[in-house]
C-alpha positions in Angstrom: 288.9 92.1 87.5 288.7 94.6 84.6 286.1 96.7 84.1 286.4 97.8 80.8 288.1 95.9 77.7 291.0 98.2 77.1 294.0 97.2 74.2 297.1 98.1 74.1 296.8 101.3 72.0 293.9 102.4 73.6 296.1 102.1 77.3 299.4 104.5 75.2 296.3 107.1 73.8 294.8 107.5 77.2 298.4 107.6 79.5 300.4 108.7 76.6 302.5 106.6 76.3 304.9 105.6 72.8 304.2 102.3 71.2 307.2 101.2 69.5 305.5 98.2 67.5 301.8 97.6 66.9 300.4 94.5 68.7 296.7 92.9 68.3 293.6 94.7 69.4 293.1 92.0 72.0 291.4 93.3 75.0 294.0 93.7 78.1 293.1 90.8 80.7 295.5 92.1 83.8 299.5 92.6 84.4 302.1 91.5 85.6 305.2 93.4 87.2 308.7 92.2 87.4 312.1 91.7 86.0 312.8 88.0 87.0 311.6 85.9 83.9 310.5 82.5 86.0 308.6 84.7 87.9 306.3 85.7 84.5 306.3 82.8 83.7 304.6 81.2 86.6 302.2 85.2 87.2 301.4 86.8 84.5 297.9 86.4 83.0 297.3 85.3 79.4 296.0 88.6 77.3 298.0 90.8 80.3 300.6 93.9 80.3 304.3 92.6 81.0 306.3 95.8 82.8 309.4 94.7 82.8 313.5 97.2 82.7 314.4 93.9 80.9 315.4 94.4 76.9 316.7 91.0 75.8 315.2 88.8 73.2 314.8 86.2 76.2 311.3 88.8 76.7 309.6 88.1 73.8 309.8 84.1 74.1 308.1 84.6 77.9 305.8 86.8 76.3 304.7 83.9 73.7 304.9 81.3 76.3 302.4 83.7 78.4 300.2 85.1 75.8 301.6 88.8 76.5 299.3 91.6 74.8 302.4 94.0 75.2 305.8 94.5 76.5 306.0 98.1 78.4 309.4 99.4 79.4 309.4 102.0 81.9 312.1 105.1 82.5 311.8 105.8 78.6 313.8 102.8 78.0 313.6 101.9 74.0 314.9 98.3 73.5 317.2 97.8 70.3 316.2 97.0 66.7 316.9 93.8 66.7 314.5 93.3 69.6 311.5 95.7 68.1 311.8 93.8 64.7 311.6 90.1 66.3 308.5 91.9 68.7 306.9 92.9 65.3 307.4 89.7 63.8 305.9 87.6 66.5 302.8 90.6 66.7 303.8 91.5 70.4 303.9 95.0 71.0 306.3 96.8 72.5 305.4 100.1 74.7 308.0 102.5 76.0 306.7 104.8 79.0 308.4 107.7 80.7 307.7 106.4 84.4 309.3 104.8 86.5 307.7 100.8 87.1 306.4 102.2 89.9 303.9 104.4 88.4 303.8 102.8 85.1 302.2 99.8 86.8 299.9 102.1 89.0 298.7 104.3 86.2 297.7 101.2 84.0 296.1 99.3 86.8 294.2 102.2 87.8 292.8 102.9 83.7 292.1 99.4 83.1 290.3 99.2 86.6 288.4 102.4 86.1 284.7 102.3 86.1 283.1 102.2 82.8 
């Protein structure tokens, strides 16, 4: 359960991390980790974090079928235009963070889970 309402650019201020398109202010409900798309589809919560290595448009139709507040791609991975400007378009952003999934996923479960 989270314990505070946290958005997306409130989670890349606090772990500094680069949002490459803006997404709504909707607050972050959970996350979801993984690179296998059936496997979102049938985990991830409605309002959560996808982390995901995966930069194929193929993302940003799970994340409308899901209700994704934001795409993060760990290891400093920057998807391509073509991606970012469909993201934008559907208002899903699209986060880009220098860690590895493994602590990318830690370091946002343990801000969004932090006390008040």
């Amino acid at each position: 359960m989270v314990n505070k309402m946290w958005n997306i650019e409130a989670v890349c201020q606090n772990l500094g991390y680069k949002m490459l398109t803006a997404g709504g202010s909707e607050p972050i409900r959970g996350g979801y980790t993984s690179d296998l798309l059936s496997d979102v589809i049938a985990n991830c919560p409605e309002n959560g974090i996808w982390i995901t290595v995966q930069r194929h448009l193929n993302v940003i139709a799970v994340a409308q079928l899901k209700g994704v507040v934001a795409i993060v791609f760990p290891n400093g991975l920057i998807p391509d235009a073509h991606l970012v400007e469909r993201a934008h378009s559907e208002g899903i952003a699209l986060v880009s963070s220098p860690d590895n999934p493994f602590v990318t996923t830690g370091k946002i479960y343990a801000l969004i889970l932090s006390p008040a």
